[in-house]
C-alpha positions in Angstrom: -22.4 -1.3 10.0 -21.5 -2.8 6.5 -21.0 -6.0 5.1 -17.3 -6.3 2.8 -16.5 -9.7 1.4 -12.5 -10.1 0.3 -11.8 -12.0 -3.1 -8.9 -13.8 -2.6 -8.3 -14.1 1.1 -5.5 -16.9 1.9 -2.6 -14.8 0.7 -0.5 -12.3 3.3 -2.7 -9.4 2.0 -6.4 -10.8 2.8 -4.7 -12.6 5.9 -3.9 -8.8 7.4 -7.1 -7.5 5.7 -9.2 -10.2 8.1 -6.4 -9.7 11.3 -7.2 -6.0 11.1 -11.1 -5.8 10.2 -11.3 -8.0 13.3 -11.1 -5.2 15.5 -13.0 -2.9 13.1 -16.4 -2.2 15.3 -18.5 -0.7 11.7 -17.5 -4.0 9.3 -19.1 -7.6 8.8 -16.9 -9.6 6.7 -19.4 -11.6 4.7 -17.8 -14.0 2.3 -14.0 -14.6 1.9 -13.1 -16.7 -1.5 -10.4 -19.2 -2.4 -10.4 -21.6 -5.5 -8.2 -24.3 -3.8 -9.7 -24.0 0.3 -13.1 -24.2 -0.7 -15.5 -25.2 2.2 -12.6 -24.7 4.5 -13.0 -22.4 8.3 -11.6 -19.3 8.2 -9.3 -21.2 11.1 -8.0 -24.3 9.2 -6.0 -21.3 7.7 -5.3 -18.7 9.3 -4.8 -20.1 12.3 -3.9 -16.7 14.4 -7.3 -16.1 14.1 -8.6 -18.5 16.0 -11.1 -17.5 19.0 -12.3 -14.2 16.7 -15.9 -14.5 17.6 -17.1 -12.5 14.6 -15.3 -15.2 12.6 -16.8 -18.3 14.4 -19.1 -19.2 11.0 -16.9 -17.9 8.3 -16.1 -20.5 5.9 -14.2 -20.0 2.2 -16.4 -20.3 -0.8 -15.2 -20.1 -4.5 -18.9 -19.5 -5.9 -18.2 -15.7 -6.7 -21.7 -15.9 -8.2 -23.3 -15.1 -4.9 -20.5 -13.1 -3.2 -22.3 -9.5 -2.1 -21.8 -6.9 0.1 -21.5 -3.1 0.2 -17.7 -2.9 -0.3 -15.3 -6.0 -1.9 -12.1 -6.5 -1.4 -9.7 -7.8 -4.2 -6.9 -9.4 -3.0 -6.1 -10.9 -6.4 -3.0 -11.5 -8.9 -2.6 -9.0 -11.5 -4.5 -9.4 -14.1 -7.2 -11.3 -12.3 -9.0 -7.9 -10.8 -9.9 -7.0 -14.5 -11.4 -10.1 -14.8 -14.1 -9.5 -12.2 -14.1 -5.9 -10.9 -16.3 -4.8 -13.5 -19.2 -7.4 -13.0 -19.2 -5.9 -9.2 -19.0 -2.2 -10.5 -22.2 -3.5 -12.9 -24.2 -4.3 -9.4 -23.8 -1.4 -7.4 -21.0 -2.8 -5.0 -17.6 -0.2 -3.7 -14.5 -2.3 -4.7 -11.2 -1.4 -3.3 -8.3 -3.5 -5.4 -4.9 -4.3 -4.1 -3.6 -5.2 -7.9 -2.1 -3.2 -9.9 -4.6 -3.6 -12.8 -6.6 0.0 -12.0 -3.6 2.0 -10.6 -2.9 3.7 -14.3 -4.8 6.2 -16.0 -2.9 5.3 -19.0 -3.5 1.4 -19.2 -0.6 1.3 -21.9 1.4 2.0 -19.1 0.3 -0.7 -17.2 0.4 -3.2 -20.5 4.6 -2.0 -20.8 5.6 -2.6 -17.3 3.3 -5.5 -16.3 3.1 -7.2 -19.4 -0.4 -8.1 -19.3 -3.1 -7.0 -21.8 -5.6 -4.9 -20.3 -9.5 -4.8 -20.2 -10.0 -1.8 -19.9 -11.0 1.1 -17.3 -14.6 0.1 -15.8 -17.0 3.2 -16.2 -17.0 4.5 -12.5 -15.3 6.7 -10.5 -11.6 5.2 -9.9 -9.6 7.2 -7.1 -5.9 6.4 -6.6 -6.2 5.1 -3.3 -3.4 7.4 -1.3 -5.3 9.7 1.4 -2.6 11.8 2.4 -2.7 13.3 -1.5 -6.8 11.9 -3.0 -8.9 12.0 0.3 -11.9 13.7 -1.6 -11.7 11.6 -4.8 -11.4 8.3 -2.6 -14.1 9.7 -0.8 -16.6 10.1 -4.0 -15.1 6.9 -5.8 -16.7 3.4 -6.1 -13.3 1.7 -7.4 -10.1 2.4 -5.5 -7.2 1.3 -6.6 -4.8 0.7 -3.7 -1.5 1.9 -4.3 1.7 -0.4 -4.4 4.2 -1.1 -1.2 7.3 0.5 -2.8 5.1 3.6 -4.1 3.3 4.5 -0.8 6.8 4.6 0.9 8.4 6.7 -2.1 5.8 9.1 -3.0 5.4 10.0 0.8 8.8 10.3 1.5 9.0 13.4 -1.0 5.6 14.8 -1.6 5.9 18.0 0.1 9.3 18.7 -1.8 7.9 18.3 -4.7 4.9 20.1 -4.3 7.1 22.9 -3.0 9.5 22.8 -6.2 12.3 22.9 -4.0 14.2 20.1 -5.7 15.5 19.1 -8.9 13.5 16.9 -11.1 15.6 14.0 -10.5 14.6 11.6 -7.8 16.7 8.9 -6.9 14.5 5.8 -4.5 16.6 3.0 -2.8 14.2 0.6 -1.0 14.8 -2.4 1.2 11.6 -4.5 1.4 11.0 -7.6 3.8 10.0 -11.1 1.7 6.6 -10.7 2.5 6.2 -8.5 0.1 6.6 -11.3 -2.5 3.5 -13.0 -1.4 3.0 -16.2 0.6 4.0 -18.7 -2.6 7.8 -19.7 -2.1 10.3 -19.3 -4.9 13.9 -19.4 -5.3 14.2 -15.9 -4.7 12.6 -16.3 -1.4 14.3 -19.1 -0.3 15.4 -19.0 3.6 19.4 -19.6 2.7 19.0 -17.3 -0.4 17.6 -14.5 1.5 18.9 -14.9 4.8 22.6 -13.2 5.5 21.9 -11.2 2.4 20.7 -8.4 0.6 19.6 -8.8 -2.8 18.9 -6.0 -5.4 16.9 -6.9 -8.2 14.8 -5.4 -11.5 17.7 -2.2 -10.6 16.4 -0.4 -13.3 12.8 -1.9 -14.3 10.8 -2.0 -11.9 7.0 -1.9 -12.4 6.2 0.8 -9.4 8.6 3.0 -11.0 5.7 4.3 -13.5 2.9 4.7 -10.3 5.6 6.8 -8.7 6.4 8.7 -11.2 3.1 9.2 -12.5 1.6 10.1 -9.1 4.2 12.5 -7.9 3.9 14.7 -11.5 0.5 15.3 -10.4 2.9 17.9 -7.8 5.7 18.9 -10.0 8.2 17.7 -12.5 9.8 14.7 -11.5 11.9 12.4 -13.3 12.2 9.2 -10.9 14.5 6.6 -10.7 14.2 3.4 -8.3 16.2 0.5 -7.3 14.7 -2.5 -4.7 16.2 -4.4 -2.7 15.2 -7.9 -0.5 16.1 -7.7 3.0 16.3 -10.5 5.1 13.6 -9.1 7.2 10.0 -10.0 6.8 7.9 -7.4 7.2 8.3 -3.7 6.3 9.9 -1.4 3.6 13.0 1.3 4.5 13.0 3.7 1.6 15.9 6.3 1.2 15.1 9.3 -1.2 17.9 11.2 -2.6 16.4 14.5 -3.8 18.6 17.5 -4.6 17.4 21.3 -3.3 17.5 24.0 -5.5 17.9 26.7 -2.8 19.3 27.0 -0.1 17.5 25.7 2.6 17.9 24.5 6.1 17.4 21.7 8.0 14.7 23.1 10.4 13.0 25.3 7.1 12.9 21.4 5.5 10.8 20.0 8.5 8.6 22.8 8.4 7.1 21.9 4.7 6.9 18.6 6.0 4.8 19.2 9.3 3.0 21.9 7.8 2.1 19.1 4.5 0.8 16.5 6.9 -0.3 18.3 10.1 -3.6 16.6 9.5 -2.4 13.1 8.7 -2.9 10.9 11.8 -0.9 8.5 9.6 2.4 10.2 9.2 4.6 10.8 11.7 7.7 13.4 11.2 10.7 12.5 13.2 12.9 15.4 13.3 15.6 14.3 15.2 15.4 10.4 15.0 16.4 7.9 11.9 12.9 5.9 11.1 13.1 2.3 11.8 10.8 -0.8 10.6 10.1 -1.9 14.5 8.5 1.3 14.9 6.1 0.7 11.9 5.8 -3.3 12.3 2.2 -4.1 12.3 0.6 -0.8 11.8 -0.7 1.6 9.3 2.1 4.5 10.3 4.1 5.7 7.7 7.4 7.2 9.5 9.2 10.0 7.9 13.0 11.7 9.0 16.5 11.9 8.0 16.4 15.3 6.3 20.3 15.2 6.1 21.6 17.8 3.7 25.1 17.1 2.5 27.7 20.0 1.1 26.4 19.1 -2.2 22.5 20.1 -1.8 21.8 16.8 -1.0 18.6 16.2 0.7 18.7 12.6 2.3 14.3 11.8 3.3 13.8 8.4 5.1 10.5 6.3 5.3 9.2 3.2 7.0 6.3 1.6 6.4 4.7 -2.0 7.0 4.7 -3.3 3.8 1.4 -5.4 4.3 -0.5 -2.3 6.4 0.1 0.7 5.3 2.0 -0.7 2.3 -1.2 -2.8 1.3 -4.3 -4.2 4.0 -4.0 -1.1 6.0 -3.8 1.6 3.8 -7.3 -0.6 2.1 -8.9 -0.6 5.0 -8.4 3.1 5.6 -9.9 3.7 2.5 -13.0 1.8 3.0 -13.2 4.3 6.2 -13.4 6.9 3.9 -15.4 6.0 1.4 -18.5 5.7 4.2 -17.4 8.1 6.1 -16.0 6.0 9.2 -13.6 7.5 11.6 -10.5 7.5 9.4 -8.2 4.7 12.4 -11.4 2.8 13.3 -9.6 -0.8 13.4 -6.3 0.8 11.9 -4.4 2.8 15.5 -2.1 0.1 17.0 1.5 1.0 18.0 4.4 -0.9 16.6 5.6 -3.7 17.3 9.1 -2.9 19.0 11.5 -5.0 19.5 
């Protein structure tokens, strides 16, 4: 058993972090912070949660001076991990962060694309936090950096190609991403008649998970990667289509072959070779669903993902890290079927 504490826990992300380490029979959650609920039950906000019996006496604080445990959360903005990850990294404590601010190696990456000034790397062992490609390094590291939404979906979607060096360097990512994945503050973006009845493409060229892509998948092959969101009217889950193009010829069956052979022991990934992915399938779980594998006259190689943007996409994919790290069973709290219709 271990106590974890989650630094900013009344957005979407700390929400599923505390909905899913609810059934997690190895995890106290100790403290949960929050500048403006302060002093407020767990309940008063997260209402869903009410009659979790492990919950019953946890209340938000905002004194991050006496916040311990053996693993902490950071559910923060970018930027404001940097601000206190070190300190926690100083005394001893595992954090896993759902920012963006330890996801580069190459902080001048993040400084370009994010347009914040960096800190600087904290003197630990950092792991990317994807299992499917840095089990062992997550395993050994005391900061994980949990990977973004649109990334997870992406780099999954293609891995085994690239590591193969069956396709051209050229990668082409179209992703369609529920409004969820903008966090819980409204904008104009967000907006119920702005979203609903629509699809809306946006940063179509500059979009800051196009470097942790790219970055993550050269670490298989040469890639050259370009990505284009878009917001669905939906508001959970991420459909990526990857356009990859083979340089050999190759058949359908030979394709699902690298990809069952790549992840036969992902419990995570599941290989549809005859059905198209779909969110329901994926809704509320830590599954990341993978098919398509259409290949046109051209050499063409159409890959599909699904993923739930705020599981495996974000709170699931941290949680599975934290298994892990001490050596839980890798679905403890994380093996529930979709949520279809």
């Amino acid at each position: 058993m271990i106590e974890v504490s989650i630094i900013g826990a009344t957005g979407y992300t700390g929400a599923e972090l505390l909905r899913l380490l609810s059934n997690h029979k190895e995890v106290e959650v100790k403290y949960i912070t929050s500048r403006k609920e302060e002093g407020k039950h767990v309940f008063k906000v997260h209402p869903h949660l009410k009659g979790i019996k492990k919950y019953e006496n946890l209340y938000f604080t905002n004194d991050l001076d006496k916040i311990d445990a053996d693993l902490i959360f950071t559910a923060t903005p970018h930027g404001a991990s940097m601000e206190i990850v070190p300190d926690f990294i100083e005394r001893g404590i595992k954090v896993i962060d759902l920012s963006g601010d330890y996801r580069f190696e190459d902080i001048s990456l993040y400084e370009k694309y994010y347009k914040i000034k960096h800190k600087g790397l904290v003197d630990a062992k950092i792991a990317y936090g994807l299992p499917e490609l840095h089990r062992k390094e997550i395993k050994e590291a005391q900061l994980v950096a949990n990977p973004g939404c649109f990334p997870t979906g992406c780099i999954l979607a293609v891995a085994p190609l690239v590591k193969e060096k069956i396709i051209e360097e050229r990668i082409i990512f179209d992703s369609k991403t529920g409004v969820s994945g903008a966090g819980i503050n409204p904008t104009e973006t967000t907006h119920f008649p702005n979203v609903n009845e629509n699809i809306n493409p946006y940063k179509i060229t500059t979009h800051r998970h196009t470097p942790e892509i790219e970055k993550e998948l050269k670490k298989l092959g040469n890639v050259k990667v370009s990505f284009t969101p878009h917001l669905a009217p939906i508001t959970r889950g991420i459909l990526t289509t990857a356009h990859t193009f083979l340089v050999e010829n190759l058949d359908r069956e030979g394709i699902i072959k690298i990809y069952e052979k790549f992840y036969k022991d992902e419990i995570f990934i599941r290989i549809f070779s005859e059905e198209i992915p779909k969110l329901t399938w994926v809704r509320g779980t830590n599954f990341c669903d993978i098919g398509g594998f259409e290949i046109d006259e051209h050499n063409r190689l159409v890959i599909i993902s699904a993923i739930d943007n705020l599981v495996k996409g974000a709170s699931g994919q941290a949680i599975q890290n934290m298994n892990i790290m001490f050596g839980f069973d890798e679905k403890e709290g994380l093996f529930n079927v979709g949520l279809h219709p």
